[in-house]
C-alpha positions as CSV (number, residue, x, y, z in Angstrom):
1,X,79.8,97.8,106.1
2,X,82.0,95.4,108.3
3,X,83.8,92.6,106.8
4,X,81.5,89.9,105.9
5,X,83.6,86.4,105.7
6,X,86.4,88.1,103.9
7,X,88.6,85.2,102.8
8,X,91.8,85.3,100.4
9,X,93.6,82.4,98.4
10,X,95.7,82.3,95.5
11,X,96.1,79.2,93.6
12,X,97.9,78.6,90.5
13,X,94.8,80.1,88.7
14,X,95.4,83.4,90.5
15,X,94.1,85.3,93.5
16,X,90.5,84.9,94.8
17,X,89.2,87.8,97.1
18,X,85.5,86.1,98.4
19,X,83.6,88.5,100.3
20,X,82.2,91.9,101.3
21,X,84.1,94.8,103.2
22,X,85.4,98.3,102.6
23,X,88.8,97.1,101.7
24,X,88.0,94.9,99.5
25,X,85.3,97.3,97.7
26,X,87.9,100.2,97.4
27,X,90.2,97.4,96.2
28,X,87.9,96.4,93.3
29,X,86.9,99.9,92.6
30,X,90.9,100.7,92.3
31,X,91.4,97.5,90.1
32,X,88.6,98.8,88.0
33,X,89.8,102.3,87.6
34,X,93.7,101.1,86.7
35,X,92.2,98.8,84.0
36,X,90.0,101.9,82.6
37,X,93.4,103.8,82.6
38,X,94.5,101.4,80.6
39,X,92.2,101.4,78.0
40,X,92.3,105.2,77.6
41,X,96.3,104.7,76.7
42,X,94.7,102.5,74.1
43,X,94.7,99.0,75.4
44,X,92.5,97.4,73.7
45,X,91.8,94.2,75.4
46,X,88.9,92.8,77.3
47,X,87.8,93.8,80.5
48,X,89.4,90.4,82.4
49,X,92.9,90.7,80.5
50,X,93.0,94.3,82.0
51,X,92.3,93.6,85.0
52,X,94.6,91.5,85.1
53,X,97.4,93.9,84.0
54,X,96.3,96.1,86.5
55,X,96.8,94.1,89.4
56,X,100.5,94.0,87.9
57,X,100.5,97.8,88.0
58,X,99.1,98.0,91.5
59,X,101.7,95.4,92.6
60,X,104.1,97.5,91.1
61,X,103.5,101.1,92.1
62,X,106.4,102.3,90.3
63,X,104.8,100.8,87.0
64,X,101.9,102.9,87.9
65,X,103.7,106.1,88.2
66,X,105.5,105.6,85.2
67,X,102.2,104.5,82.9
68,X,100.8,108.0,84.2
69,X,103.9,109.7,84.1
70,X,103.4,112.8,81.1
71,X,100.1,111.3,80.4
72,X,97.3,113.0,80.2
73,X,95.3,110.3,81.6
74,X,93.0,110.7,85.1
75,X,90.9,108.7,86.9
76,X,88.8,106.5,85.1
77,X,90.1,107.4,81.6
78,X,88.8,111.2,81.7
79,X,91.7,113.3,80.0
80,X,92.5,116.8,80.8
81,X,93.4,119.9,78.6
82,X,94.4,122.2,81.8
């Protein structure tokens, strides 16, 4: 898919991603799958106020690494016994 009229802003409302491309569709799916990895560590909040947290966490990859740090949390809220 190639970008189709990809346009950014942020106001003081937050940032606004309008449009279609692959970066900005593996950038939703990423968002998505950091707020469902919050809500298997038991965040209970709505959708919207975790995705908002996660776009902290991806700001801050540290943040990431330590929320999954001795978890056993994996992508998209699965956990593992291995």
């Amino acid at each position: 898919m190639a970008d189709q009229g990809v346009s950014v802003a942020v106001d003081e409302a937050g940032p606004h991603i309008l449009g279609r491309s692959p970066g900005v569709d593996r950038f939703r799916a990423l968002l998505h799958e950091e707020a469902a990895k919050l809500a298997a560590l038991g965040d209970t909040s709505p959708l919207e106020e975790r995705l908002a947290r996660a776009l902290g966490v991806l700001a801050d990859r540290q943040a990431a690494l330590d929320l999954s740090a001795g978890s056993q949390v994996t992508w998209c809220g699965w956990t593992s016994t291995d």
